[in-house]
N, CA, C and O atoms as a GROMACS GRO file, in nm:
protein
  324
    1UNK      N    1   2.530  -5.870  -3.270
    1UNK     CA    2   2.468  -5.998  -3.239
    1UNK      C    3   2.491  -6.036  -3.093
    1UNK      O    4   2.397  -6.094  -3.039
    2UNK      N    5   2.596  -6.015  -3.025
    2UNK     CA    6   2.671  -6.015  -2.921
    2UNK      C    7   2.574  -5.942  -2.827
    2UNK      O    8   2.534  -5.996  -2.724
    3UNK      N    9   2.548  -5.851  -2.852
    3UNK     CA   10   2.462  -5.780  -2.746
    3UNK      C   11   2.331  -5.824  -2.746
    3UNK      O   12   2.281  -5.780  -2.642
    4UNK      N   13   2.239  -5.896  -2.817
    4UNK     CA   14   2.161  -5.962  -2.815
    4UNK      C   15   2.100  -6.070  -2.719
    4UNK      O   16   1.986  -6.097  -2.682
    5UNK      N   17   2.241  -6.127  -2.692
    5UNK     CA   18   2.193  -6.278  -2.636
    5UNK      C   19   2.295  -6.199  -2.465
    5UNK      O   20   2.260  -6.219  -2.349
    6UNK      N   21   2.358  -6.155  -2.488
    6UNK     CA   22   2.398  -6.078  -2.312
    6UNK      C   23   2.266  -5.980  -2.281
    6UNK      O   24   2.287  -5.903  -2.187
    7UNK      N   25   2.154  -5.969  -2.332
    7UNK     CA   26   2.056  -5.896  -2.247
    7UNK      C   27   1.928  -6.039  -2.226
    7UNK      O   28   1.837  -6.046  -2.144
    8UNK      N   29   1.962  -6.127  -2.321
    8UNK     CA   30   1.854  -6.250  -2.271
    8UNK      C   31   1.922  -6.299  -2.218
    8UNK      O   32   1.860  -6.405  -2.209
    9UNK      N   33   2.045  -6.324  -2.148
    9UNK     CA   34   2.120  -6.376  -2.031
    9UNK      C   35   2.082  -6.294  -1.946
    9UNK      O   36   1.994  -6.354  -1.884
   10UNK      N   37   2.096  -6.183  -1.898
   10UNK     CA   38   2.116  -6.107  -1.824
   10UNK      C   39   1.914  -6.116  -1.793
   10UNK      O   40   1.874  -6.175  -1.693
   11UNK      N   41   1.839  -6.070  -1.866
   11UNK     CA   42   1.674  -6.164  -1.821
   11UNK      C   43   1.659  -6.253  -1.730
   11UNK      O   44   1.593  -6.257  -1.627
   12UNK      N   45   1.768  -6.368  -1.812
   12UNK     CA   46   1.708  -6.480  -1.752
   12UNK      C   47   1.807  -6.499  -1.606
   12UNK      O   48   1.788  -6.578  -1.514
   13UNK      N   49   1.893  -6.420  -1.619
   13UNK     CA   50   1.972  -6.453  -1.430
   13UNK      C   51   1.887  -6.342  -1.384
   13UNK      O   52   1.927  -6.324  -1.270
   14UNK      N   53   1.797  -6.262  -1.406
   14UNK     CA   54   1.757  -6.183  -1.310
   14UNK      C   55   1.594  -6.258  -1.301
   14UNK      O   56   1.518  -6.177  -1.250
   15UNK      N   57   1.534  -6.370  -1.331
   15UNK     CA   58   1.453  -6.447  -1.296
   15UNK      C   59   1.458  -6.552  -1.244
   15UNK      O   60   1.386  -6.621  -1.172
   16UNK      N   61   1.562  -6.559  -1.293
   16UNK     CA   62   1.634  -6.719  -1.182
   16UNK      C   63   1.693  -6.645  -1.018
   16UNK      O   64   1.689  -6.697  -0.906
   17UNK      N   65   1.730  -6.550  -1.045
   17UNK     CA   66   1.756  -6.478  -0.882
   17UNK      C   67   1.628  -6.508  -0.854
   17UNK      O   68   1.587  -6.618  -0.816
   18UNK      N   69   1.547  -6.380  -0.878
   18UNK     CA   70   1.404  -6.315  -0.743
   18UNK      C   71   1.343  -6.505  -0.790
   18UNK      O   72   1.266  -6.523  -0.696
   19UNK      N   73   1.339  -6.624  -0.864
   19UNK     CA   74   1.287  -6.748  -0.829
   19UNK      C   75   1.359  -6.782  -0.683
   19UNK      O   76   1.312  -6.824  -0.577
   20UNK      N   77   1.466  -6.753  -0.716
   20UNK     CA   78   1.550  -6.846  -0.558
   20UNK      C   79   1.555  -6.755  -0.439
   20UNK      O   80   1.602  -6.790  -0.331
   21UNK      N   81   1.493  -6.610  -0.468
   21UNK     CA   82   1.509  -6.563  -0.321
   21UNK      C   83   1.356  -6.631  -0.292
   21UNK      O   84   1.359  -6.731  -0.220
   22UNK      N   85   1.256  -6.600  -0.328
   22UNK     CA   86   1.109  -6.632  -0.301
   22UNK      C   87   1.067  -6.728  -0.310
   22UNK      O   88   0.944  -6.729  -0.316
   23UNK      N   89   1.145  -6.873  -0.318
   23UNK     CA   90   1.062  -6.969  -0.312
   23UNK      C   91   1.122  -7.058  -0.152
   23UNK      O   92   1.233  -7.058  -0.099
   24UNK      N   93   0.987  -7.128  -0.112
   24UNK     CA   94   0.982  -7.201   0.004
   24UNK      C   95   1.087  -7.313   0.020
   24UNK      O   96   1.128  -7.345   0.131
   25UNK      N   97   1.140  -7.386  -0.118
   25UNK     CA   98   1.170  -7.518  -0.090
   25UNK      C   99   1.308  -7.479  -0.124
   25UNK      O  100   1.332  -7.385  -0.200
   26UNK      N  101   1.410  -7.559  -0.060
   26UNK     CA  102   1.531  -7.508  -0.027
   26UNK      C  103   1.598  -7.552  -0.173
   26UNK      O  104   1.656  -7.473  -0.247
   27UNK      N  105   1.578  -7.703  -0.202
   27UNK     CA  106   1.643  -7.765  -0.302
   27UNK      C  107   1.592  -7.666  -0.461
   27UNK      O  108   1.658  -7.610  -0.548
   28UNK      N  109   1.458  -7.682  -0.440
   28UNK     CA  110   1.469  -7.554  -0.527
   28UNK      C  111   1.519  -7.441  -0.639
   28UNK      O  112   1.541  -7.415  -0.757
   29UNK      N  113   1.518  -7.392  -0.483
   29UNK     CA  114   1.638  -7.274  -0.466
   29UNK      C  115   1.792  -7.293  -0.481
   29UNK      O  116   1.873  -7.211  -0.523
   30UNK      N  117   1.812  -7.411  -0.439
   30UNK     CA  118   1.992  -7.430  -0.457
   30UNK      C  119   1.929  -7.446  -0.616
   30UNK      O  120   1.929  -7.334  -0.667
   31UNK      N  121   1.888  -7.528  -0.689
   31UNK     CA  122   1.855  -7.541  -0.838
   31UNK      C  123   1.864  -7.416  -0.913
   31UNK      O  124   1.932  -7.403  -1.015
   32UNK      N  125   1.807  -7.345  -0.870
   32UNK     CA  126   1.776  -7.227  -0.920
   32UNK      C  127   1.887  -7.115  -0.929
   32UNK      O  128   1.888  -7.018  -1.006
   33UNK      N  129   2.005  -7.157  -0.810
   33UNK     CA  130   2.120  -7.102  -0.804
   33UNK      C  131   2.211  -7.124  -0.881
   33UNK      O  132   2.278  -7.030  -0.921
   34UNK      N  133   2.236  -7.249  -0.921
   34UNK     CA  134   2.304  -7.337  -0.984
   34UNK      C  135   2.244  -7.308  -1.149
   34UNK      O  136   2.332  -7.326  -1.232
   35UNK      N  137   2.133  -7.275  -1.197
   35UNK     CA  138   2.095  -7.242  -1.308
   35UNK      C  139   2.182  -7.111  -1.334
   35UNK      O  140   2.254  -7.094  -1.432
   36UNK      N  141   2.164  -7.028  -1.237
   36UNK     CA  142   2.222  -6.857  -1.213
   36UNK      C  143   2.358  -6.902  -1.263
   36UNK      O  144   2.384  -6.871  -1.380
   37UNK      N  145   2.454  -6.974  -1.191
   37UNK     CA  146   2.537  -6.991  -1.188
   37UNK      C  147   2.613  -6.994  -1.336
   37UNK      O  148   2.696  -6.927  -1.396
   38UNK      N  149   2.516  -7.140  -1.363
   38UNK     CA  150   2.560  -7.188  -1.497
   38UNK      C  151   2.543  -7.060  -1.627
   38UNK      O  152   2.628  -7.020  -1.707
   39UNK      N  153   2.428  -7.028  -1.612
   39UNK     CA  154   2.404  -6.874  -1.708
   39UNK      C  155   2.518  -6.788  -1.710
   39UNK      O  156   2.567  -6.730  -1.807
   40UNK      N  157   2.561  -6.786  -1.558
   40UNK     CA  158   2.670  -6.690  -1.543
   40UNK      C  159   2.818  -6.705  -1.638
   40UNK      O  160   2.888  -6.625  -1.700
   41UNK      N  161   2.821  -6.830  -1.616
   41UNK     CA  162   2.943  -6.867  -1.725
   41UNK      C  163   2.962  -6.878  -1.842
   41UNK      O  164   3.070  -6.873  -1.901
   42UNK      N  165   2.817  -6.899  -1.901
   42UNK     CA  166   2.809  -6.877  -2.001
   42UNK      C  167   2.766  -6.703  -2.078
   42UNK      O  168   2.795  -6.654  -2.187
   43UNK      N  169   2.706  -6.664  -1.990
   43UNK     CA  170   2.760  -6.457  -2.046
   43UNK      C  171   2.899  -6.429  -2.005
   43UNK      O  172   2.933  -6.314  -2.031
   44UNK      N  173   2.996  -6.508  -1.945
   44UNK     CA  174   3.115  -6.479  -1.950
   44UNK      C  175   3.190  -6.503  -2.050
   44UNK      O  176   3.281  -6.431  -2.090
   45UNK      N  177   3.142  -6.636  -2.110
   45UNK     CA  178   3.195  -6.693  -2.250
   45UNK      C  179   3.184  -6.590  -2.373
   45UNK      O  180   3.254  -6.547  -2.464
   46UNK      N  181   3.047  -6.576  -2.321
   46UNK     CA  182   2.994  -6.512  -2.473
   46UNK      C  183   3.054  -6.302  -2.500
   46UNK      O  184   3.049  -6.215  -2.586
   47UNK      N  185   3.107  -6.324  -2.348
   47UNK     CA  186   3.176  -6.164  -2.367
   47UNK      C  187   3.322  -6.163  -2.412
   47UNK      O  188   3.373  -6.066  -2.467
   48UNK      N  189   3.398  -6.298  -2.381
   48UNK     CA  190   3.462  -6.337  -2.440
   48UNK      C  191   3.569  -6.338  -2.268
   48UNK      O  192   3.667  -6.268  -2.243
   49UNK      N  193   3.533  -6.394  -2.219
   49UNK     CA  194   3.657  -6.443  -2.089
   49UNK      C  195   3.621  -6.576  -2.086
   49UNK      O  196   3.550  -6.597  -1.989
   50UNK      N  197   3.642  -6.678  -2.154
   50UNK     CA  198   3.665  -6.849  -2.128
   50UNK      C  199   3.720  -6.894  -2.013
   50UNK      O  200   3.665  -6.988  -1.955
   51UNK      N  201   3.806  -6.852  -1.974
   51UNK     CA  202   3.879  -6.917  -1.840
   51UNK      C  203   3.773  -6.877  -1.686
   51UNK      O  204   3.729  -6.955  -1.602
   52UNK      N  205   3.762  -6.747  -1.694
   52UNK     CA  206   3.619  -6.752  -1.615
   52UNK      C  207   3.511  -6.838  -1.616
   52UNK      O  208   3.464  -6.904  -1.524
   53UNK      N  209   3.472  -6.830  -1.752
   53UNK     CA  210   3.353  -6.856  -1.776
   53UNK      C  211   3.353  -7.038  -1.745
   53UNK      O  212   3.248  -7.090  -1.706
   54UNK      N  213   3.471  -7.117  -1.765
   54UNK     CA  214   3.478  -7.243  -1.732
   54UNK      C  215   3.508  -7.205  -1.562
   54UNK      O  216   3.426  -7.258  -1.486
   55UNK      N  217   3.572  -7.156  -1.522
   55UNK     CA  218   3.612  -7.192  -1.394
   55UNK      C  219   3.440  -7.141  -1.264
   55UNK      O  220   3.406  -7.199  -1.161
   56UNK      N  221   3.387  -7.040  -1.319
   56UNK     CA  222   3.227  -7.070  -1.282
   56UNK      C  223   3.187  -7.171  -1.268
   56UNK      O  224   3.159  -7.213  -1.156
   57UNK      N  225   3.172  -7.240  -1.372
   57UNK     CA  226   3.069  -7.371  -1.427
   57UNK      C  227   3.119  -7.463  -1.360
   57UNK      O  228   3.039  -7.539  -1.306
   58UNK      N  229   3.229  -7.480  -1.346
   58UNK     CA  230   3.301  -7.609  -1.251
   58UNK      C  231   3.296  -7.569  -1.127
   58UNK      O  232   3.226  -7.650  -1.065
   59UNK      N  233   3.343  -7.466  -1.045
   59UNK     CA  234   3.298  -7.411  -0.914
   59UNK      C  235   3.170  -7.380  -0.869
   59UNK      O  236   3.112  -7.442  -0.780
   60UNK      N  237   3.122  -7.278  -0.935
   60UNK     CA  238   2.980  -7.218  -0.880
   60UNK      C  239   2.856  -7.308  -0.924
   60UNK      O  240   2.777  -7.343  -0.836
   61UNK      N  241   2.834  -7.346  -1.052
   61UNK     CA  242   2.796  -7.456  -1.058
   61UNK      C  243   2.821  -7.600  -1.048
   61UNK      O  244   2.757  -7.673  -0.972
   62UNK      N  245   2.896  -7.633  -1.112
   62UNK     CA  246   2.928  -7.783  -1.012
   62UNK      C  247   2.920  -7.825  -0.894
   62UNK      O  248   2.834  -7.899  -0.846
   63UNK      N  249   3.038  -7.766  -0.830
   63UNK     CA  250   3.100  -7.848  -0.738
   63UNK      C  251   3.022  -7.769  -0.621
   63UNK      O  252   3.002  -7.857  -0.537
   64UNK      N  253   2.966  -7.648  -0.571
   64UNK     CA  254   2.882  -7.544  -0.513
   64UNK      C  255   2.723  -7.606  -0.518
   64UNK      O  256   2.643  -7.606  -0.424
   65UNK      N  257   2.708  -7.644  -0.617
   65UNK     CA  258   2.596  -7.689  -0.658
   65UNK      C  259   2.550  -7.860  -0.569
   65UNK      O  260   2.466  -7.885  -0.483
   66UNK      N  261   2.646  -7.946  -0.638
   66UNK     CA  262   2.636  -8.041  -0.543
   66UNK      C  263   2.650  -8.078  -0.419
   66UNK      O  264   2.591  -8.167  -0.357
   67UNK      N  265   2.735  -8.000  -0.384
   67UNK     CA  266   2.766  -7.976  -0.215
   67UNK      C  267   2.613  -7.915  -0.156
   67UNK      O  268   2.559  -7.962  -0.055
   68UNK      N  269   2.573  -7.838  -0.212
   68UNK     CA  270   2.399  -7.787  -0.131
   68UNK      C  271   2.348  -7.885  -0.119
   68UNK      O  272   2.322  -7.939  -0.012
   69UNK      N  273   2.314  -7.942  -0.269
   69UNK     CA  274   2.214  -8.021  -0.241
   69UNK      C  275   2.216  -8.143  -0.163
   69UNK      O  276   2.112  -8.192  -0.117
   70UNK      N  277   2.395  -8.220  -0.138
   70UNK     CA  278   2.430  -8.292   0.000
   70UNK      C  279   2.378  -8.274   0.096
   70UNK      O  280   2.294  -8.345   0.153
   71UNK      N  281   2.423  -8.172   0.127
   71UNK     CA  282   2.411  -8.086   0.264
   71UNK      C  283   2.221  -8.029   0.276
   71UNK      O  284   2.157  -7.959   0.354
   72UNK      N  285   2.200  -8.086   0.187
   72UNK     CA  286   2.040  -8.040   0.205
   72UNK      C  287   1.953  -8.204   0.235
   72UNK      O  288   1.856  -8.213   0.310
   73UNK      N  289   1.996  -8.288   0.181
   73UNK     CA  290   1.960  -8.433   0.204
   73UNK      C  291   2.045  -8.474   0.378
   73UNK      O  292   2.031  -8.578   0.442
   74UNK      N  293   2.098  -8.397   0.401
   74UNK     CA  294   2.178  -8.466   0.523
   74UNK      C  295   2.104  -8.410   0.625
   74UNK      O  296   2.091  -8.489   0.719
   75UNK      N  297   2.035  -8.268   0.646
   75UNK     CA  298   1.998  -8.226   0.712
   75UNK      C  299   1.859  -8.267   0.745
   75UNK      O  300   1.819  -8.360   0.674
   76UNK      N  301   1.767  -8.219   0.841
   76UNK     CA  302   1.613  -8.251   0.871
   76UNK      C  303   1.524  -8.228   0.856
   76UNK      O  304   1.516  -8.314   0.768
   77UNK      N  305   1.439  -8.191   0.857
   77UNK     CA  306   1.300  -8.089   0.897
   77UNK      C  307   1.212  -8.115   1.020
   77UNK      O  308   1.148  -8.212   1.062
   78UNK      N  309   1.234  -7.991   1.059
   78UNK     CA  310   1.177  -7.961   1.166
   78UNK      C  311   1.041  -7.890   1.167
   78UNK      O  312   1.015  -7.826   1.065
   79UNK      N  313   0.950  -7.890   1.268
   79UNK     CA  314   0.871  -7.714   1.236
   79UNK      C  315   0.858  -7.677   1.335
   79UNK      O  316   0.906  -7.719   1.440
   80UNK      N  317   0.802  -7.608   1.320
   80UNK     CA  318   0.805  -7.486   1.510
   80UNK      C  319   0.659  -7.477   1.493
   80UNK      O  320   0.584  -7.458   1.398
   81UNK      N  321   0.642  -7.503   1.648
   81UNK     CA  322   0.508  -7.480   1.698
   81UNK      C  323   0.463  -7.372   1.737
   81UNK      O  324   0.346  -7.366   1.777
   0.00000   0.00000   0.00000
């Protein structure tokens, strides 16, 4: 059963990647990372490492997560001529 849902994890972080390399809009993309992220901790759970799999979700997603999207509202847009 186990191997089941680690190959529709493993799907869906490899569509949530090539979404966040190829798309234009930055926030996006941090979204889209932060989805990766969160997936990630949870095929860690489900292989059976919990302490990973929480310490992801609070780092790579959380706290990684909100910091972009700060740092993406703080910044400007520009364009080049």
């Amino acid at each position: 059963m186990h191997w089941e849902v680690e190959i529709i994890f493993f799907i869906i972080l490899v569509i949530m990647a090539l979404i966040a390399l190829n798309v234009k809009n930055l926030l996006v993309a941090v979204v889209m990372l932060t989805v990766f992220s969160f997936l990630s901790a949870l095929l860690y759970v489900v292989m059976g490492a919990v302490d990973v799999g929480f310490t992801e979700a609070v780092v790579g997603a959380g706290v990684t997560g909100v910091l972009f999207v700060v740092l993406i509202f703080k910044t400007t847009r520009r364009s080049v001529d």
